[in-house]
C-alpha positions as CSV (number, residue, x, y, z in Angstrom):
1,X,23.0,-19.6,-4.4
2,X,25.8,-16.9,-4.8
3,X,27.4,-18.1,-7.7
4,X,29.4,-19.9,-6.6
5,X,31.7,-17.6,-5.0
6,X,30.8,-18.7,-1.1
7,X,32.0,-22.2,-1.6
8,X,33.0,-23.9,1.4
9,X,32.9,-20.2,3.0
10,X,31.7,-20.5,6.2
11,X,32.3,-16.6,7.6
12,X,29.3,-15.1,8.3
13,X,30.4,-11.9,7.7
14,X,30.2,-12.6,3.9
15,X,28.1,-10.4,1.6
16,X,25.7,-13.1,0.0
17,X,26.8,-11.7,-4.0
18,X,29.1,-12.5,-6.0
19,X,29.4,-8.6,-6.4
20,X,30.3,-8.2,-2.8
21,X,33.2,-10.6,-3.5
22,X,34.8,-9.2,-7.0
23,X,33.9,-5.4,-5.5
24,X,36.9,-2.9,-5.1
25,X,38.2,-1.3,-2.0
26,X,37.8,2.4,-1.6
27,X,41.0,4.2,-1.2
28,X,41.3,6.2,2.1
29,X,40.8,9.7,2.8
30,X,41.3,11.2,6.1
31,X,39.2,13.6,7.8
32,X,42.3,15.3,9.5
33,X,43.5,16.6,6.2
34,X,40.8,18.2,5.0
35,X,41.2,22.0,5.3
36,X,38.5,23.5,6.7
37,X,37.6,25.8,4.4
38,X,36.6,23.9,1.9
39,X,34.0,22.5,3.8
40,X,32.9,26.2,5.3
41,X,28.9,26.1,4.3
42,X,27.0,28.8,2.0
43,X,24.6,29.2,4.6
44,X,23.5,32.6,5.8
45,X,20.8,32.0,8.5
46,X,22.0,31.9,12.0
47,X,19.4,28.8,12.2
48,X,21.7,26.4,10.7
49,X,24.3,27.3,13.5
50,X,25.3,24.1,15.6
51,X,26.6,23.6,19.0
52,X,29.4,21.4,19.6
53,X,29.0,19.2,22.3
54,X,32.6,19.1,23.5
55,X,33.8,22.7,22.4
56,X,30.0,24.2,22.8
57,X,31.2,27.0,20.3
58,X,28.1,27.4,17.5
59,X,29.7,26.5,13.8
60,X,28.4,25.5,10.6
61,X,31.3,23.0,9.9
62,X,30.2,20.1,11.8
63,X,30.4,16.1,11.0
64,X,28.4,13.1,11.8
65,X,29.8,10.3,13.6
66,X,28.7,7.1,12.1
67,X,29.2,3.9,14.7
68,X,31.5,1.6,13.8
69,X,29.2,-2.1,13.0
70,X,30.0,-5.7,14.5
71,X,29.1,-6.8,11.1
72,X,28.5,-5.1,7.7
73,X,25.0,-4.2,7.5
74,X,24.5,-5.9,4.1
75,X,25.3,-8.7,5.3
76,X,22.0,-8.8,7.6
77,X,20.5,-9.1,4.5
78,X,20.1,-12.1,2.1
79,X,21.1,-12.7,-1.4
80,X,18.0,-11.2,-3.0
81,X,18.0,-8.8,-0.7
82,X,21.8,-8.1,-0.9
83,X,21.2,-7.4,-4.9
84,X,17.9,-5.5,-4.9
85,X,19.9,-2.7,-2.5
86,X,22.8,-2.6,-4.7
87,X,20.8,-2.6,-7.8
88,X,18.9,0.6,-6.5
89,X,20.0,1.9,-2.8
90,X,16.9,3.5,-2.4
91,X,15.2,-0.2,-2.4
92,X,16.6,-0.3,1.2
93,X,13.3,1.1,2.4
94,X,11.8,-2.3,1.5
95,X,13.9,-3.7,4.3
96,X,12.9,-1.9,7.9
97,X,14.9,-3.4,9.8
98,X,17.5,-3.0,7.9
99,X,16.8,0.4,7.6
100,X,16.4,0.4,11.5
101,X,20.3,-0.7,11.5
102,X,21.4,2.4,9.6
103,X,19.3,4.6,11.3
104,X,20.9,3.0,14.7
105,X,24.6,3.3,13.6
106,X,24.2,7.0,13.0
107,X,25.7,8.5,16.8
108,X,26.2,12.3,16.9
109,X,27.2,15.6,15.1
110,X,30.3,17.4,16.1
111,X,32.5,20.5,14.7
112,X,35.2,19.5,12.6
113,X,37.5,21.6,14.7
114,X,37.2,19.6,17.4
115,X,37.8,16.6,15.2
116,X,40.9,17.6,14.2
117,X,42.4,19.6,17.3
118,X,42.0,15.5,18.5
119,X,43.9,14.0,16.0
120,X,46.4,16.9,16.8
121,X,46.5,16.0,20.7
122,X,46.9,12.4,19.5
123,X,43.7,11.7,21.0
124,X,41.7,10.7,17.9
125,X,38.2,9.5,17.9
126,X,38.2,6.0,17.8
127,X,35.2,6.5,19.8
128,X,31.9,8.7,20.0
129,X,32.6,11.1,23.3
130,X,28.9,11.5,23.8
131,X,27.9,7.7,23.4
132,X,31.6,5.6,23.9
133,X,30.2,3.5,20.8
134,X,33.4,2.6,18.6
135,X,33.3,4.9,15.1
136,X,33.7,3.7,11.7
137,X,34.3,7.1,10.1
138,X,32.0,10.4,9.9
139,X,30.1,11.8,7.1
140,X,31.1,15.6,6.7
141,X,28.9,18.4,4.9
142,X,30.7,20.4,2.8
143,X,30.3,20.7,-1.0
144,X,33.9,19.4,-2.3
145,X,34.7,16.1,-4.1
146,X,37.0,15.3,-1.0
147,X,34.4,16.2,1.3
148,X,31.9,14.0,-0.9
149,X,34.8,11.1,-0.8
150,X,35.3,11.4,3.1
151,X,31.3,10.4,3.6
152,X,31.7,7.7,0.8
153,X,34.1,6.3,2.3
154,X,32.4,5.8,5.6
155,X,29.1,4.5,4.0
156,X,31.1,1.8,2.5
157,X,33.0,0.8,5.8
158,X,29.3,0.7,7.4
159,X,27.6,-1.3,4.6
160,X,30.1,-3.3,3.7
161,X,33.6,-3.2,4.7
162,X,34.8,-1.0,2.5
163,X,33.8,-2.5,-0.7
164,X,32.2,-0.4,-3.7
165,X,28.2,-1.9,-3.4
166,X,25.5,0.3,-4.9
167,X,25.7,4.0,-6.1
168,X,27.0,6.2,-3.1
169,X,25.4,9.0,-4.2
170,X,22.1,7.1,-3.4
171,X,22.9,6.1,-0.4
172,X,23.9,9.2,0.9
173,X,20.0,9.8,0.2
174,X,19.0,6.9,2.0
175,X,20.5,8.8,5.4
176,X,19.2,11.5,4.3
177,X,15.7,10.6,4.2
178,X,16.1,8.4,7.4
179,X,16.8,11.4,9.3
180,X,14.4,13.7,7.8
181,X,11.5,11.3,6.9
182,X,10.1,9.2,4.0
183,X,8.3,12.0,1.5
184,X,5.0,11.1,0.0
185,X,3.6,12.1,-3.6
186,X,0.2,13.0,-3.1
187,X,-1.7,13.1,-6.7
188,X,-4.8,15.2,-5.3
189,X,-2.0,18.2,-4.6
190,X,-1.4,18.6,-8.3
191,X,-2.9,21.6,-9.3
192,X,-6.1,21.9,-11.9
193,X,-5.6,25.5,-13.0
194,X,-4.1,26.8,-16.5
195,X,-0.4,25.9,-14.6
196,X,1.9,23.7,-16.2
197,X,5.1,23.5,-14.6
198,X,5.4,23.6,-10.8
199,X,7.7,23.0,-8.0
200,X,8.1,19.4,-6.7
201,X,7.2,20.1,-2.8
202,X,4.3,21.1,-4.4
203,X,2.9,18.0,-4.4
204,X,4.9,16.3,-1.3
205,X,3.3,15.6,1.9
206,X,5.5,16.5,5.3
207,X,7.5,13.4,6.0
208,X,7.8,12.5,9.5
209,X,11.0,12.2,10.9
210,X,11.8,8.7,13.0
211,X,15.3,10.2,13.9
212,X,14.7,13.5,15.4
213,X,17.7,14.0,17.1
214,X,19.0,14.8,14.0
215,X,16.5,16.7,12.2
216,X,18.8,19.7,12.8
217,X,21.5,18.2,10.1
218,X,18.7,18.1,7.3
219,X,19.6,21.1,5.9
220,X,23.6,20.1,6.0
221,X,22.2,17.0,4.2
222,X,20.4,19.1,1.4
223,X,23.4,21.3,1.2
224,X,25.7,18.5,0.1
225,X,23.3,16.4,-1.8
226,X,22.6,19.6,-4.4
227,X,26.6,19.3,-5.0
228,X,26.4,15.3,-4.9
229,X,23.1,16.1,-7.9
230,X,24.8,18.6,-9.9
231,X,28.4,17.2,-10.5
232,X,28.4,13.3,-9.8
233,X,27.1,11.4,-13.1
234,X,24.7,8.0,-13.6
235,X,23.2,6.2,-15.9
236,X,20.5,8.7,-17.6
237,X,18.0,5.7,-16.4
238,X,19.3,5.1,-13.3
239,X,20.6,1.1,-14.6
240,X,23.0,-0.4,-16.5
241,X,20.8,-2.6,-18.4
242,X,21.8,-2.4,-21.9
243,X,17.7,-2.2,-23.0
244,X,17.7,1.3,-21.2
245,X,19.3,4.8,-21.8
246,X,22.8,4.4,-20.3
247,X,24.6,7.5,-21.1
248,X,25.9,9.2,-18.3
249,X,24.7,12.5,-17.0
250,X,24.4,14.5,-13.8
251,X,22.3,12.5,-11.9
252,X,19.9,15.3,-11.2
253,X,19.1,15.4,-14.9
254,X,18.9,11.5,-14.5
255,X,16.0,11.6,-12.0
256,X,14.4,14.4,-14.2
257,X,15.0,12.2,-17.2
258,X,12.9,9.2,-15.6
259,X,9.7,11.2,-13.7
260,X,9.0,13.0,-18.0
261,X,10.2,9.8,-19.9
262,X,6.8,9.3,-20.1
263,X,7.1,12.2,-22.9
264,X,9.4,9.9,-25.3
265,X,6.8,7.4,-25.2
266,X,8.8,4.8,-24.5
267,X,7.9,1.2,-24.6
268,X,6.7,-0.5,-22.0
269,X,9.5,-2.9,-21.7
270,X,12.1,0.1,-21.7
271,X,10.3,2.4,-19.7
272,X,12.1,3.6,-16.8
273,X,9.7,5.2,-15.1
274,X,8.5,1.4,-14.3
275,X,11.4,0.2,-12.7
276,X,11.5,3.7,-10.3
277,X,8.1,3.6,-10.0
278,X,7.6,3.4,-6.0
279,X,10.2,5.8,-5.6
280,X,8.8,8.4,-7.7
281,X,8.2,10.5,-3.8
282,X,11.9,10.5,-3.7
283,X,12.5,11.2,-6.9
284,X,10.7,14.9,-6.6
285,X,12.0,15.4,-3.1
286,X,15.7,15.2,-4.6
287,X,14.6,17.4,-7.3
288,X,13.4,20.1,-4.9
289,X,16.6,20.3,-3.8
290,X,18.3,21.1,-6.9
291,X,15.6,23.6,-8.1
292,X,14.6,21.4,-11.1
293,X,10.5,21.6,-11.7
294,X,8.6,19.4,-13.0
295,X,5.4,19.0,-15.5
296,X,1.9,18.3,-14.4
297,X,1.4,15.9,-17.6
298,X,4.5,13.9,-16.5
299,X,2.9,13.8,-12.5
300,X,-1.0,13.2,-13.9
301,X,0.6,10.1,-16.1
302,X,3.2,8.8,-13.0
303,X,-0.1,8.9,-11.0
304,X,-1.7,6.8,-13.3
305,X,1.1,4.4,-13.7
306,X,1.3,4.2,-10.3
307,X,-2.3,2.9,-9.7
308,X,-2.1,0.3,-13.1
309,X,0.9,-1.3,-11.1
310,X,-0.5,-0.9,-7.8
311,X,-3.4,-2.7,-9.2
312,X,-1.8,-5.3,-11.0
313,X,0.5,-6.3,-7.8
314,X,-2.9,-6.6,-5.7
315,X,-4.2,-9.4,-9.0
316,X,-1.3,-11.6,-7.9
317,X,-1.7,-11.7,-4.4
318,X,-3.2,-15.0,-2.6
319,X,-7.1,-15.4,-2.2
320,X,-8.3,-12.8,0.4
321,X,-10.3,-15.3,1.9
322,X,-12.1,-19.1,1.2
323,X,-13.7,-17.5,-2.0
324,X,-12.5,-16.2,-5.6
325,X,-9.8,-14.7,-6.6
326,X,-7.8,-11.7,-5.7
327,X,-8.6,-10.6,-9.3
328,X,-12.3,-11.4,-9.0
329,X,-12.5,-10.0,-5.6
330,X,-10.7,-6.7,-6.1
331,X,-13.0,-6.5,-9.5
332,X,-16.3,-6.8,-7.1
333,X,-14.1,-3.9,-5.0
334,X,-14.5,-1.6,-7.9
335,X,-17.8,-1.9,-8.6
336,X,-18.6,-1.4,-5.2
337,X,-17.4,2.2,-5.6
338,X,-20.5,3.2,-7.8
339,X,-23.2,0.1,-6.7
340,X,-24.6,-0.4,-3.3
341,X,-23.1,-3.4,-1.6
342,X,-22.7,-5.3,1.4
343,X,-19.1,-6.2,2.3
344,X,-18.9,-9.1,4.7
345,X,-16.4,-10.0,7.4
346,X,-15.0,-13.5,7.1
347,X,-13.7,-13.7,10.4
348,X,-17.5,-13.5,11.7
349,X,-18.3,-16.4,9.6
350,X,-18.7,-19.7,10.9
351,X,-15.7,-22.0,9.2
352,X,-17.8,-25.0,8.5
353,X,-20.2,-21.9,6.4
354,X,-17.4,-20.8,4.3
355,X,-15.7,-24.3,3.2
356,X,-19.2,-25.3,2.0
357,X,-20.6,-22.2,0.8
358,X,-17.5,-20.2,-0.7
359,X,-18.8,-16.6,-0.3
360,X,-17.6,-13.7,-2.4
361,X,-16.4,-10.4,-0.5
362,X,-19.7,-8.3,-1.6
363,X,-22.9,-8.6,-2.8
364,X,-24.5,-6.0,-5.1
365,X,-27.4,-4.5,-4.1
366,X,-30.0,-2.2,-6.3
367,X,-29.0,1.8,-6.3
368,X,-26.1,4.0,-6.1
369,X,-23.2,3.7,-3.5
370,X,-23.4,6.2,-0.9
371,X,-20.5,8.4,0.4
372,X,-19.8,6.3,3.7
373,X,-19.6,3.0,1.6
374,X,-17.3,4.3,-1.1
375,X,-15.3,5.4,1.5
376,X,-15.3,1.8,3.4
377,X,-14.0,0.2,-0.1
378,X,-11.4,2.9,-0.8
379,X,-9.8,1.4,2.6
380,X,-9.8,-2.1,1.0
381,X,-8.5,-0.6,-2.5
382,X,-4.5,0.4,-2.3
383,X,-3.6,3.5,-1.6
384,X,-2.1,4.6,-5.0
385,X,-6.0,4.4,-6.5
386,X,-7.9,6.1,-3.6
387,X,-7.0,10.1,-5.4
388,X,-8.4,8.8,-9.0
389,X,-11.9,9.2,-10.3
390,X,-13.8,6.4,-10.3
391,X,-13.9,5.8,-14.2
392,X,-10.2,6.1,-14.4
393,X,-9.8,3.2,-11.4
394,X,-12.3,0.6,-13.9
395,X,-10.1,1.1,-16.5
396,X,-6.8,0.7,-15.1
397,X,-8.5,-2.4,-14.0
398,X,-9.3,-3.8,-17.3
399,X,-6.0,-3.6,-18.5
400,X,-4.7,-5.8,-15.5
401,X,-4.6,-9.7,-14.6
402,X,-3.0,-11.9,-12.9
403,X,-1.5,-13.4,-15.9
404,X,0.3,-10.2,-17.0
405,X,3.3,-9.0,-16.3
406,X,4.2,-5.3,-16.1
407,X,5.8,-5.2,-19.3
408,X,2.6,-6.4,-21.0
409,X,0.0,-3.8,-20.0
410,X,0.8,-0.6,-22.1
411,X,-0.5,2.6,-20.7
412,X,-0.8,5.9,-23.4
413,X,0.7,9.1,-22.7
414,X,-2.5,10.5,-23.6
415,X,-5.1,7.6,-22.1
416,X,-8.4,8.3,-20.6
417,X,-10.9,6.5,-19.0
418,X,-14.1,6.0,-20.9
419,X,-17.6,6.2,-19.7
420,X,-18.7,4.4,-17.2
421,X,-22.2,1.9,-17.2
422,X,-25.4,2.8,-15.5
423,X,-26.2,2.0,-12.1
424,X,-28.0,-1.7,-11.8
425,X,-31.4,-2.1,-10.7
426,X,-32.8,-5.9,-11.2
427,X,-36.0,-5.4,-9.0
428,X,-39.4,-3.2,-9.6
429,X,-39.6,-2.9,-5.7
430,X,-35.8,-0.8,-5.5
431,X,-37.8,1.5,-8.2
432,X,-40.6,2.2,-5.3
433,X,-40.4,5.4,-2.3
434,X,-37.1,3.8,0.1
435,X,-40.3,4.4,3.0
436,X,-41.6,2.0,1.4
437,X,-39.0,-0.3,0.4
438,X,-38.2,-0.5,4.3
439,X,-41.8,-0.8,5.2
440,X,-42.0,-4.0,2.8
441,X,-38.5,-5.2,4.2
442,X,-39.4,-4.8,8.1
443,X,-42.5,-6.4,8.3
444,X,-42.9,-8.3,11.7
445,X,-44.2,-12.0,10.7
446,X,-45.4,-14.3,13.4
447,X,-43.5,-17.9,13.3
448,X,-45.1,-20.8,14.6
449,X,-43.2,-22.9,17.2
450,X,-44.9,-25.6,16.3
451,X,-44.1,-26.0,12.7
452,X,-41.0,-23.2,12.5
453,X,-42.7,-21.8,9.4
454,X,-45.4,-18.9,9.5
455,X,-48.7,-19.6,10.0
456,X,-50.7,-20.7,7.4
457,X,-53.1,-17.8,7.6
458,X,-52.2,-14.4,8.2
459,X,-55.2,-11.8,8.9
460,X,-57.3,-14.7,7.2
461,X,-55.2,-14.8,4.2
462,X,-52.9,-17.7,3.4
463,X,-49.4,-16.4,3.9
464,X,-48.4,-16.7,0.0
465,X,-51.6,-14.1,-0.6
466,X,-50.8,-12.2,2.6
467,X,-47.1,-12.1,0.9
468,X,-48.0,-11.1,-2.2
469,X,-50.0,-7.8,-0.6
470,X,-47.3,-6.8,1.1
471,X,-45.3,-6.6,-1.6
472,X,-48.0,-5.1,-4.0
473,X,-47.6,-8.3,-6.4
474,X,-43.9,-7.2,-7.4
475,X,-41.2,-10.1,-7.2
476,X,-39.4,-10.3,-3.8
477,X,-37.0,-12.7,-2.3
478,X,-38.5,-15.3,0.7
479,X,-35.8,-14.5,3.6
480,X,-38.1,-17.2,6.0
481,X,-37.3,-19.6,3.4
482,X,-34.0,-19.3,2.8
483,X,-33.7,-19.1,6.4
484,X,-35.1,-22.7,7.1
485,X,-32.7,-24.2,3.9
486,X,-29.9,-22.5,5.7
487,X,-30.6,-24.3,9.3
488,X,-31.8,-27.7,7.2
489,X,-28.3,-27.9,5.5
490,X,-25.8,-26.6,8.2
491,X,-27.5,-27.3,11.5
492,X,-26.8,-23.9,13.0
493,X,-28.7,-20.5,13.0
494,X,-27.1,-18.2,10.6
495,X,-25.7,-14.6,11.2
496,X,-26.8,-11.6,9.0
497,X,-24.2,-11.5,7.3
498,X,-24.5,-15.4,6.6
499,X,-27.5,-16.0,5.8
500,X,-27.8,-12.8,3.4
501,X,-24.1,-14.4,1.7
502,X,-26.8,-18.1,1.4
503,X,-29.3,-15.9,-0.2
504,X,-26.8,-14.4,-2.7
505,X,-25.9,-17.9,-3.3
506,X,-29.2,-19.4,-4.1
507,X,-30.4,-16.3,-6.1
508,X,-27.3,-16.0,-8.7
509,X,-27.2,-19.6,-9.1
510,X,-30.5,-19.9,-10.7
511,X,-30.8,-20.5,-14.3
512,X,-31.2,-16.8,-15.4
513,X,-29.4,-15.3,-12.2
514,X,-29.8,-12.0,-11.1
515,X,-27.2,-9.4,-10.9
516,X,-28.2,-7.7,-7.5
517,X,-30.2,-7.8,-4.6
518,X,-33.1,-5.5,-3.5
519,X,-31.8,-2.5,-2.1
520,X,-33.1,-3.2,1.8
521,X,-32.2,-7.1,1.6
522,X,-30.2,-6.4,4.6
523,X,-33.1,-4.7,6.9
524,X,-35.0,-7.8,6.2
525,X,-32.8,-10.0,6.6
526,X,-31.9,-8.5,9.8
527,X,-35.8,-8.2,10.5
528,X,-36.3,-12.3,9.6
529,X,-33.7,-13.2,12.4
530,X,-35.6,-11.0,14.9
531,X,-38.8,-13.0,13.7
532,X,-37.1,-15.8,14.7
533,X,-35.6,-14.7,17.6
534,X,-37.7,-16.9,20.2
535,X,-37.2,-20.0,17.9
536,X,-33.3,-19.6,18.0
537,X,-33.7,-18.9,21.9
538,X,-35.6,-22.1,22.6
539,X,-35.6,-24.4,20.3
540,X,-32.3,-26.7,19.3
541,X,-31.3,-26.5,15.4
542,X,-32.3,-30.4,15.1
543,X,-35.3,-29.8,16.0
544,X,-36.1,-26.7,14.2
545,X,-35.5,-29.2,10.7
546,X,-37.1,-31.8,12.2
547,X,-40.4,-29.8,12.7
548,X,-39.8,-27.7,9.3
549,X,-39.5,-30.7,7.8
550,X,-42.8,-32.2,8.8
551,X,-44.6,-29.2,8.2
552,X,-44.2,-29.5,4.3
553,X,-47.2,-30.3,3.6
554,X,-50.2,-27.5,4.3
555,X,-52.3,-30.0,6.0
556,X,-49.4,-31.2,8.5
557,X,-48.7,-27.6,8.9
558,X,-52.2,-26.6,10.0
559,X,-52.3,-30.0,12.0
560,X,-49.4,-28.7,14.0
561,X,-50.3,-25.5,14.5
562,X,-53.6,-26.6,16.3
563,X,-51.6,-28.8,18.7
């Protein structure tokens, strides 16, 4: 499991990697040395003026007291786990609880004067004198290598005893974000004007802080975390992977390196971009801070890569239901933002219905979608996709399946979407006035009690001719006989949605099926249960087939309907 390296190891304080266990200490720096001038702060406004809570003087050279752990936090996780953080600290956000432990070690902010005029009174805080939790170490805000080394040092005693895990640079972020929120790339904010460089907040939504009490450090956080970006150096792609770039720059110009790789045209087993993909919000959060802006190009083609591997996650996950594929149903999804549909709710099914019948998610009707359906689906659809035109979300979709992995679908610099196919219309009636589609569709039919069928003359007309008139001669689907071949083969009265899922069934499973339904099959359907209502009221599904059954033939039927 670990390599070996846990062999007969039963603490359970061990790090599950065999990285945790060849790691190196970090050497010790003391916060009780550091002159305080070199962690004074370059910042003017009076806003970012603290009060101490034991000295109450208002300074700018505070600390952050970081509770000291009954366990390293890394070792809440598992082995996977354990090398996913390390790998990429900002992967942590995967893992809320674990994320809920860091946020809970984090105790309060104090001056550093006060710090140190304790250690002089040999009265050092082994504790937190707001919360009497034991302290591991504080992270301090000034822009120095030994202030940078001084909250290094107390990550690593937090995550993992001491022990170099992960770059610290990184997780410093992690805190940071913790306290002042997750950021969010929003696509729709990038600008459509003749602008081609902008700002990165630009096209950030407001996080939303879950650690408020602290929101007034953010700016201390920002301040140190331009130093930590301009003068501490990474792997250009952020990995160590010998397939990638691994010279070592700033790593501000590492994370600006990754969001325009897009522009070398890398291959898309070399790409970095994929690997960073979900963290692309940080990414431009971290380069706000610095200054750096970005291209709209790079952001239109991150967007797009975004969706493609949002997409092709969403192919490989289980059936949504007793029915196709997660591939076939999220296909149906798409379609279903141009077609009308109907998308049914399995959990108002009956079970028995859907082991036997095997229902897809939607059924496509005749006619455009409207506004309040598209919007339904883009719910269902993940949220990556819900910015993007409808043409460009089909063909992301074609390059994706289930059977691919990231590194086989290539996506251009310079793609675009083609043009989309017309909207479907299979029947002659969807081409008629919708007054008088629903006319057609809500026509109130008498049903015989005797024979659960209609009578066999309407308005003295046989039903067929009375039918046919309704419908001025055009082809039209028979809902009150699909309604008795529901009850005959399930022995239950169906629900709209089921019985409109059993027509769908019967009517694309005919020798040249049909590739929608009329555009008001749902108001009759709905109308043919209300036909029915007093049948379902009184009479017992047993029954109902035994008496549809014997009233096959015309003359039974007008037998029984003079008893």
């Amino acid at each position: 499991m670990c390599e070996g390296r846990l062999r007969a190891v039963f603490d359970l304080r061990i790090i599950l990697s065999q990285r945790a266990a060849t790691a190196t200490l970090s050497s010790v720096h003391l916060v009780e040395y550091l002159p305080e001038e070199q962690v004074v702060m370059k910042l003017d406004n009076s806003q970012y003026l603290l009060e101490c809570p034991i000295t109450f003087d208002e300074t700018q050279v505070i600390i952050l007291l970081v509770k000291s752990p009954d366990l390293p936090l890394l070792g809440y996780l598992d082995k996977n786990a354990v090398e996913d953080v390390i790998n990429n600290p900002l992967n942590a956000f995967k893992y809320k609880e674990f994320i809920q432990k860091i946020a809970d070690h984090l105790d309060v902010f104090v001056s550093l004067e006060s710090y140190q005029q304790a250690e002089k009174a040999k009265c050092s805080m082994k504790q937190s004198p707001i919360t009497r939790q034991p302290i591991c170490g504080v992270i301090s805000f000034g822009q120095t290598e030994e202030h940078s080394n001084i909250s290094d040092d107390t990550i690593q005693k937090l995550l993992s005893n001491g022990k170099h895990l992960g770059n610290t640079n990184l997780w410093f972020a992690v805190i940071y974000f913790i306290i002042k929120g997750d950021p969010k790339f929003d696509p729709s904010l990038i600008p459509k004007g003749p602008e081609l460089i902008i700002q990165p907040n630009q096209v950030l939504k407001k996080p939303h802080s879950k650690l408020e009490r602290l929101t007034n450090l953010v700016p201390f956080f920002e301040h140190q975390l331009k130093w930590r970006l301009e003068n501490r150096t990474t792997f250009a792609s952020l990995t160590g992977l010998s397939q990638f770039v691994c010279t070592r720059i700033p790593l501000a110009n590492a994370i600006w390196h990754i969001v325009h790789s897009c522009f070398l045209r890398p291959e898309s087993n070399v790409d970095p971009m994929r690997i960073h993909i979900y963290h692309i919000s940080r990414f431009l959060d971290l380069l706000d801070i610095v200054g750096y802006r970005v291209d709209i190009k790079a952001l239109q083609h991150v967007s797009q890569l975004h969706a493609m591997m949002s997409l092709l996650q969403c192919t490989k996950k289980p059936k949504p239901g007793p029915t196709c594929s997660s591939h076939q149903a999220l296909n149906l999804y798409i379609k279903a933002l141009r077609q009308k549909v109907v998308v049914f709710d399995y959990s108002r099914m009956n079970r028995n219905y859907l082991k036997i019948e095997h229902p897809v998610p939607v059924v496509m009707l005749d006619g455009p979608a409207s506004a309040a359906q598209i919007k339904e689906v883009m719910r269902i659809l993940p949220n990556a996709v819900r910015h993007l035109p409808v043409s460009v979300i089909s063909g992301l979709f074609q390059m994706v399946h289930p059977n691919k992995s990231a590194s086989d679908v290539h996506l251009d610099f310079d793609w675009e979407a083609s043009e989309l196919d017309d909207i479907i219309t299979s029947w002659e009636q969807s081409k008629q006035p919708l007054d008088l589609q629903l006319a057609q569709s809500t026509i109130n039919v008498p049903i015989c009690l005797a024979t659960c069928r209609p009578y066999a003359e309407i308005d003295q007309k046989s039903w067929r001719d009375a039918a046919s008139a309704a419908y001025e001669d055009l082809p039209y689907v028979n809902g009150t006989k699909y309604f008795g071949m529901f009850v005959n083969k399930f022995n239950f009265y169906p629900s709209e949605q089921e019985l409109l899922s059993f027509i769908w069934n019967r009517q694309s499973g005919k020798s040249l099926p049909v590739q929608t339904l009329p555009t008001t099959i749902f108001e009759e359907v709905q109308t043919e249960l209300k036909n029915h209502e007093q049948i379902i009221k009184e009479i017992d599904p047993k029954e109902f087939v035994k008496r549809w059954k014997e009233s096959c033939s015309v003359l039974n039927r007008i037998q029984m309907e003079k008893k």
